[in-house]
C-alpha positions in Angstrom: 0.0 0.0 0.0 0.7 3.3 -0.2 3.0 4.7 2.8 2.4 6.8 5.0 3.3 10.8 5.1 6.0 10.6 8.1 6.9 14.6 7.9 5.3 17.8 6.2 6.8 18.1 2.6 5.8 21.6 0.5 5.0 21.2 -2.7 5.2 23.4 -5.8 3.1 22.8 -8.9 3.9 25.0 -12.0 1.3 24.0 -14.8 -0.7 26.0 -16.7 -4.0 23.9 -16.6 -5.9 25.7 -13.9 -8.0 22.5 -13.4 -5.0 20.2 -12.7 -3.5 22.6 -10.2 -6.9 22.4 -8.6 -7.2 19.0 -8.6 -3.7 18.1 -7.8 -3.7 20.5 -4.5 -6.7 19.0 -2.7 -5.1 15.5 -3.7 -1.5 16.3 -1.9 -3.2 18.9 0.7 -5.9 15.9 1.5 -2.3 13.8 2.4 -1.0 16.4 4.7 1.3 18.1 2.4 1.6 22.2 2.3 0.9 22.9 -2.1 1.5 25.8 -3.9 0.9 26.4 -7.6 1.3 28.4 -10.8 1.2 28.8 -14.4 3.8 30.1 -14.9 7.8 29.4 -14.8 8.5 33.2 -14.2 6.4 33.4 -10.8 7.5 29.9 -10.1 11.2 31.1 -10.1 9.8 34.1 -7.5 8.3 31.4 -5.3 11.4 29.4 -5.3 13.6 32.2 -4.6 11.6 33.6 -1.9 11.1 30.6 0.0 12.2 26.7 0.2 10.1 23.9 -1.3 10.8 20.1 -1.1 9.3 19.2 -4.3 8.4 20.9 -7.7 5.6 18.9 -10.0 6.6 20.8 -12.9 4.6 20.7 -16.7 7.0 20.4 -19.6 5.4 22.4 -21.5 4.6 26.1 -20.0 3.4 29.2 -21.5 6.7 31.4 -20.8 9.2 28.5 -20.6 10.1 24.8 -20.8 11.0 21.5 -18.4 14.5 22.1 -19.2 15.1 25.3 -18.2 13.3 25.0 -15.0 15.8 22.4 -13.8 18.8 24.2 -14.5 16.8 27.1 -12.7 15.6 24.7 -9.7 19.6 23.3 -9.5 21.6 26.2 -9.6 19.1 28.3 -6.5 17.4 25.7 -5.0 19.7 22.6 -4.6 17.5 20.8 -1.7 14.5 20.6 -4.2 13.9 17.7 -6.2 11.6 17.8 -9.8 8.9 15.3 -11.4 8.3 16.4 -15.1 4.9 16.0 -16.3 4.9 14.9 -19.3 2.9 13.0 -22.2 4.0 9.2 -22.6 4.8 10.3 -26.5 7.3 12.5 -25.0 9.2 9.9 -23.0 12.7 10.8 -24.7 12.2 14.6 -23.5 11.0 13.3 -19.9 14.6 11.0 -19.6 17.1 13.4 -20.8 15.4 16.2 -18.4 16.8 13.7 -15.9 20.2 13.9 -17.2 20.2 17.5 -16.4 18.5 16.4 -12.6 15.3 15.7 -12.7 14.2 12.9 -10.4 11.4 11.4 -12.2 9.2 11.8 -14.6 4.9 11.0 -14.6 2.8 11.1 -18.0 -0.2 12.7 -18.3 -3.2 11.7 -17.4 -2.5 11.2 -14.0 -3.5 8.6 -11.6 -3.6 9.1 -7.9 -2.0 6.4 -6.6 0.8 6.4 -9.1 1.0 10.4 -8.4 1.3 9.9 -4.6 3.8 7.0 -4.6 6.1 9.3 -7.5 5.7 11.8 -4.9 7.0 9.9 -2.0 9.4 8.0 -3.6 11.4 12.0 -4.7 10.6 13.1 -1.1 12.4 10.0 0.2 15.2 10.1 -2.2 15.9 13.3 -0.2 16.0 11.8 3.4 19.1 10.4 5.2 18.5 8.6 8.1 15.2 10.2 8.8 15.9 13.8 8.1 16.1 15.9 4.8 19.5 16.1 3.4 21.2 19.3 2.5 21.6 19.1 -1.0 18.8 16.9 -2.4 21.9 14.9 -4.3 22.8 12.5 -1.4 21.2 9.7 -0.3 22.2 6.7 2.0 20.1 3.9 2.2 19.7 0.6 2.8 21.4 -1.5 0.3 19.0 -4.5 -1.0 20.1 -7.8 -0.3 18.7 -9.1 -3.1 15.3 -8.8 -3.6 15.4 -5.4 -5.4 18.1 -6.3 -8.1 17.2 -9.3 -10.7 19.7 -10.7 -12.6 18.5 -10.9 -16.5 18.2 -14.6 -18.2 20.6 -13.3 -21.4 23.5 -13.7 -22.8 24.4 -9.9 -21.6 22.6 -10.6 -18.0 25.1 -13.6 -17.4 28.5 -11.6 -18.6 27.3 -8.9 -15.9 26.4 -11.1 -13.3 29.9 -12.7 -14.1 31.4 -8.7 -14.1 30.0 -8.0 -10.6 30.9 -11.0 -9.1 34.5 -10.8 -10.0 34.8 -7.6 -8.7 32.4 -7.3 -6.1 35.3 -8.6 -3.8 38.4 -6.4 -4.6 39.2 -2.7 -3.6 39.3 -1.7 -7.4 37.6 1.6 -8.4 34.9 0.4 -11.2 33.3 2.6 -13.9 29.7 1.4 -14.9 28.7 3.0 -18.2 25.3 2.7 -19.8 22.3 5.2 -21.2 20.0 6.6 -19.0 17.9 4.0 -17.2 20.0 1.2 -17.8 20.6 0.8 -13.9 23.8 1.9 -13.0 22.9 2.2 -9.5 21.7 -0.9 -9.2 24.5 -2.9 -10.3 26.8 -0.6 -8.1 24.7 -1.3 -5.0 24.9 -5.2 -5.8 28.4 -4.9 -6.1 28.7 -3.1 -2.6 26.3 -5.6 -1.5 28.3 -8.6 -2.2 31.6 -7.0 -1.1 33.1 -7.1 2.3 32.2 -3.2 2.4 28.3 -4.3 2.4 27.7 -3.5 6.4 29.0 -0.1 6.1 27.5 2.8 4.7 26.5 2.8 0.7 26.4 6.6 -0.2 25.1 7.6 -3.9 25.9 11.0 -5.1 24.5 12.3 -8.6 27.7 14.9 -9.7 24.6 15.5 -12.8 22.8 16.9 -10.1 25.7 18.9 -7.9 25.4 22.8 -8.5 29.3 23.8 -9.4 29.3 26.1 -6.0 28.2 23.3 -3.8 29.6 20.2 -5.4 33.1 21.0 -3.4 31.1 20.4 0.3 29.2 18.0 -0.5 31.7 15.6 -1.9 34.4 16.8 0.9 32.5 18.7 4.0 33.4 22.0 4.5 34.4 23.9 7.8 32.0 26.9 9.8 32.3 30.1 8.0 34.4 28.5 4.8 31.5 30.4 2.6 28.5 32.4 3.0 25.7 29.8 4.6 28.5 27.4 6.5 26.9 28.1 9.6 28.4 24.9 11.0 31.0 22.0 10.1 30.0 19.7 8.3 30.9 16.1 6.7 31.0 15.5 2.8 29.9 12.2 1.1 33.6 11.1 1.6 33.4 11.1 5.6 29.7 9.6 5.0 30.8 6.7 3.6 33.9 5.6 5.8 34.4 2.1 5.1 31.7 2.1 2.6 31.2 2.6 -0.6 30.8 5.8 -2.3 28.8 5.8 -5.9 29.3 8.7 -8.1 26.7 8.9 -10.4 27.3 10.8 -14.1 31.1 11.6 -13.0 31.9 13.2 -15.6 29.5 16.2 -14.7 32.5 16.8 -12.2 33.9 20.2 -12.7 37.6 20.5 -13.5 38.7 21.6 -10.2 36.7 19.0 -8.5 38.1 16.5 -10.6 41.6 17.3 -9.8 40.8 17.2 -5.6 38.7 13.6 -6.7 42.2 12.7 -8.4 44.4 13.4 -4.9 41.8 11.4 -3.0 42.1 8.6 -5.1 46.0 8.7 -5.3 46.3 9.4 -1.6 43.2 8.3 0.2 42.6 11.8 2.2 40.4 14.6 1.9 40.3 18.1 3.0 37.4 20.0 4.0 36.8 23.3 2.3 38.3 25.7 4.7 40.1 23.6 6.7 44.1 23.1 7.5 44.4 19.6 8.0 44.1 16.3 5.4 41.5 13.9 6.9 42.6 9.6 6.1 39.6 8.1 4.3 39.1 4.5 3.9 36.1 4.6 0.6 35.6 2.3 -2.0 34.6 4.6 -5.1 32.3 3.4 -7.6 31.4 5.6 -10.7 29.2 6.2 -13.7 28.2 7.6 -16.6 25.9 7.9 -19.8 28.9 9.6 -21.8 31.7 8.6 -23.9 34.2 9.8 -21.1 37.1 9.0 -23.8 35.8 11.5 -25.8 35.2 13.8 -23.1 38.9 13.4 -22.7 40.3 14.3 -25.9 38.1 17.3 -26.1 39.9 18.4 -22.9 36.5 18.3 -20.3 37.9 15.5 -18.5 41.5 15.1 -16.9 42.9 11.8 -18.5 44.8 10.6 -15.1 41.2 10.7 -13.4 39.8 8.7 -16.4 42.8 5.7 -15.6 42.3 6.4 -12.1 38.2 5.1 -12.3 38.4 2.8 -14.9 40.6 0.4 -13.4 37.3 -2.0 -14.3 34.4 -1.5 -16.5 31.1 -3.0 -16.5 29.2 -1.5 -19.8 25.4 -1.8 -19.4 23.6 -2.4 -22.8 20.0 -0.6 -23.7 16.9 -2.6 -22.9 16.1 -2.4 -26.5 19.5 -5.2 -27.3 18.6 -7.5 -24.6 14.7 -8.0 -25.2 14.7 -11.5 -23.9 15.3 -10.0 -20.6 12.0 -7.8 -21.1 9.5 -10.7 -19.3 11.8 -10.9 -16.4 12.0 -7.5 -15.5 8.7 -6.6 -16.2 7.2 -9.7 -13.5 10.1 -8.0 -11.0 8.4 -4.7 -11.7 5.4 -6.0 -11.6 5.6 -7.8 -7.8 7.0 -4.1 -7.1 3.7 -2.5 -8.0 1.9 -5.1 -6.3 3.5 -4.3 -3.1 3.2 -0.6 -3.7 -0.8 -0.3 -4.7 -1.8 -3.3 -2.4 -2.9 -5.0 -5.8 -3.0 -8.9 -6.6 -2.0 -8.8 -10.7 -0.6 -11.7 -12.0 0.9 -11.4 -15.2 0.3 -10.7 -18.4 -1.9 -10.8 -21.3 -0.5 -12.5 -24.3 -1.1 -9.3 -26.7 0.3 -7.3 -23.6 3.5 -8.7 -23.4 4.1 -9.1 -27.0 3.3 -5.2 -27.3 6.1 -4.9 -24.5 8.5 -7.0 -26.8 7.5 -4.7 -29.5 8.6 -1.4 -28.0 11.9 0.4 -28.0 12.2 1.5 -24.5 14.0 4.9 -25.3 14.6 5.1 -21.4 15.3 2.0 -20.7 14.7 0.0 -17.1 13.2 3.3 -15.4 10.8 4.1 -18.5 9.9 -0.3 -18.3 9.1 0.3 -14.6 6.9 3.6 -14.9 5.1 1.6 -17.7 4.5 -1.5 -15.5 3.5 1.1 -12.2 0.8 2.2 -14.0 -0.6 -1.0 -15.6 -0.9 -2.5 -12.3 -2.7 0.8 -11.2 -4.8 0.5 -13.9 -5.7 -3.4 -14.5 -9.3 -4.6 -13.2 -8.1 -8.3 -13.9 -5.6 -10.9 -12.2 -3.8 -10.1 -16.0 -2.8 -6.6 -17.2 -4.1 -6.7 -20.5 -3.2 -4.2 -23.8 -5.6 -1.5 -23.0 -3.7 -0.8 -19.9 -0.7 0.5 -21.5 0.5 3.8 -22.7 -0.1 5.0 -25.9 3.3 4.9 -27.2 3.7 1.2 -26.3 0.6 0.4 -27.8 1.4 2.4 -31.4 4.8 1.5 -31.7 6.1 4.6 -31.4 9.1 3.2 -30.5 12.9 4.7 -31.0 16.2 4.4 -29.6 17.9 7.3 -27.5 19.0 9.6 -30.1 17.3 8.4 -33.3 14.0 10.2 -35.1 11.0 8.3 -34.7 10.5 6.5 -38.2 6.6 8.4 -38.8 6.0 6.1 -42.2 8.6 5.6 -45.7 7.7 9.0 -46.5 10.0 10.5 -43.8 13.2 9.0 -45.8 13.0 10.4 -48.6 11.0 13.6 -47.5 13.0 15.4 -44.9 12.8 19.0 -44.1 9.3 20.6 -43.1 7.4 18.2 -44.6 8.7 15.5 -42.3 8.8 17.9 -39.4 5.3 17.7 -40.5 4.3 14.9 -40.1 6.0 14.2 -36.9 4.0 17.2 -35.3 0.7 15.4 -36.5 2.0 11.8 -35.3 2.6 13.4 -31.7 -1.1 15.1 -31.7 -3.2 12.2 -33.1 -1.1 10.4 -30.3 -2.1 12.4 -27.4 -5.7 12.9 -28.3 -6.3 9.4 -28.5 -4.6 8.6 -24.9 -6.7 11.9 -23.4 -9.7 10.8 -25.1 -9.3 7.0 -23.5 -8.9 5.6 -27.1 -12.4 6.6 -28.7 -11.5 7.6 -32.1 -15.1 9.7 -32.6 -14.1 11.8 -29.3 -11.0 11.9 -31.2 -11.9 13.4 -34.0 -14.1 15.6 -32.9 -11.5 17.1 -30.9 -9.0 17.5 -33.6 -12.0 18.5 -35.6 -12.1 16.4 -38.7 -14.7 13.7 -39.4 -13.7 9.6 -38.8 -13.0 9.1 -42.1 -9.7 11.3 -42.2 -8.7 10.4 -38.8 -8.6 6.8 -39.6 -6.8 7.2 -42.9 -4.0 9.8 -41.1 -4.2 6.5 -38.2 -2.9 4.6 -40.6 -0.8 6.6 -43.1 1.1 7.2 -39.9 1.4 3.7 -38.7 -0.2 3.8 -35.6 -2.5 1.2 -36.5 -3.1 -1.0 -33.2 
């Protein structure tokens, strides 16, 4: 079931549908949460200067500016806040790489209120270390599952990692885990402290993605009292957090120069210093690091220090997309499934035969973390002991299906008709798309919405392959 509120969170909601502000207040207000809202990103960025929020539900799409830009606002003055994107499902490659740039999550539109109140909770815990909200928003220590929350694909590729981890899981050596978003980095670092001899000290997971320049120096190595404006007090960075642990950090090569050089000296000799403080302090941290970039490259265009490079990548384990490793798909989605369960206090199953083989079908653009949003909110849908077709998103269901990076293949046409045209018919794809998930599939509410009669709307269904 759905847990419990244990503190007062405040909330922030910046969409520009009056309605959904409305109705998303009284839902999170009803929970015991303090909600403000707006339509706009400029009085947003007044509310979040002028006092502290917890958590921003945040429209991609706003009148005066975009997703993007309010999480480089929301990271560089309010570092302690943490961002869910709503978003359309047709707009799941936007929603991921808004979490490159530190977004927590993403939650497509419509919205469910179980789904909305567990995304919620699980961005307000992400922020909470031993009880209490963290600093920074960035940090988190937790628990480290034992097992039951990482499953081992049945593949080819699932075996050579498993092999990967458990080779090094034992040994001291500094490991680099590279992989697209979504592919679960994190997770295979935490089973690799898990099955080390690290596992019953501290696990500390630090997203450098996430780390405003100004701030990325304390949290990674503490600072002394008065060291900057704000340093009302010592304090310990993720370092001294995770003595005898294991220390993750998450999209390294977001590290700024000069905080790759200090990472560098801790690495050679195993000490840190506190910003503004006169003595070295001995650390004793396993590091573990990843990222989504080509860090090589990164290197020769001189935005990472080659030493550090050698220095982390003394072993890699590279993490390949959902979308080369489909036989894994049924797996993962029973795992994510018995997750929901859990979550919703629901009793599904499994799934329909046409359900899973639309599952097979689909690209999976963001990977495990787009698989598992997916599966969350078939379970919250699903009136049956089996989650049937109907239950998915619209994207899943049409096919509308790409890998990170790559334009989404509309019909032939698009080859050999770039240019407007093609940026054409993309735009109408995306619309037809969303109507028919707002209008629960019912192609006459459909078009009557997009105001043209059945006829036309079921020839551009199918000049655009969305056929079902």
């Amino acid at each position: 079931m759905i847990r419990t509120i244990m503190t007062k969170a405040r909330i922030l909601i910046v969409d520009d549908d009056q309605d959904l502000c409305l109705l998303l207040t009284r839902l999170l207000v009803k929970q015991g949460y303090t909600v403000e809202s707006t339509g706009k990103g400029s009085r947003a960025k007044e509310l979040l200067t002028g006092s502290k929020f917890d958590l921003v539900l945040c429209d991609h799409r706003l009148p005066d500016t975009d997703g993007l830009q309010m999480v480089q606002f929301i990271r560089a003055n309010a570092p302690g806040t943490v961002v869910i994107i709503i978003t359309g499902y047709s707009e799941v490659r936007l929603a991921v790489e808004l979490m490159r740039h530190g977004a927590f999550d993403y939650i497509g539109k419509p919205l469910y209120p179980d789904e909305l109140l567990m995304r919620v909770q699980d961005a307000l815990d992400s922020t909470r270390v031993g009880g209490t909200v963290a600093g920074s928003g960035s940090k988190k220590e937790q628990k480290v599952p034992d097992g039951d929350e990482f499953v081992e694909g049945e593949g080819t590729t699932a075996h050579v990692i498993a092999k990967h981890i458990a080779l090094v899981a034992p040994t001291d050596m500094t490991t680099l885990i590279t992989g697209e978003t979504g592919t679960g980095k994190e997770f295979v670092a935490r089973r690799i402290h898990a099955k080390s001899d690290r596992a019953k000290a501290p696990f500390v997971a630090v997203d450098c993605g996430a780390l405003p320049k100004d701030l990325a120096g304390s949290e990674l190595f503490g600072h002394v009292k008065g060291s900057f404006t704000g340093a009302v007090a010592d304090r310990a960075g993720s370092f001294e957090q995770a003595q005898g642990g294991t220390l993750f950090l998450d999209e390294v090569g977001n590290l700024s120069y000069d905080n790759q050089m200090k990472l560098l000296r801790v690495l050679q000799e195993r000490k840190i210093r506190r910003l503004g403080g006169m003595k070295d302090v001995d650390v004793d941290v396993r590091i573990l690091a990843a990222t989504n970039e080509d860090l090589g490259k990164a290197v020769n265009e001189g935005r990472f220090r080659e030493d550090l490079f050698h220095r982390i990548n003394e072993f890699t384990i590279q993490l390949v997309p959902l979308r080369q490793r489909k036989e894994d798909i049924p797996r993962f989605a029973s795992h994510f499934v018995e997750q929901a369960n859990q979550r919703l206090g629901r009793s599904v199953k499994g799934f329909e035969p046409a359900a899973m083989t639309k599952l097979m079908d689909h690209g999976w653009s963001g990977n495990l973390r787009e698989l598992g949003n997916v599966i969350k909110r078939a379970v919250l849908l699903s009136s049956g002991d089996h989650i049937s077709a109907d239950c998915l998103p619209a994207t899943v269901l049409m096919g509308a299906h790409t890998p990170t990076g790559t334009p989404i293949d509309t019909d032939a046409r698009s080859h050999a008709d770039p240019g407007l045209r093609g940026v054409a018919h993309q735009a109408e794809r995306e619309a037809i798309l969303t109507a028919l998930e707002r209008n629960g599939f019912n192609k006459s509410k459909t078009a009557e919405q997009l105001n043209i009669d059945r006829k036309t709307l079921y020839n551009k269904i199918k000049a655009l392959g969305l056929e079902q």
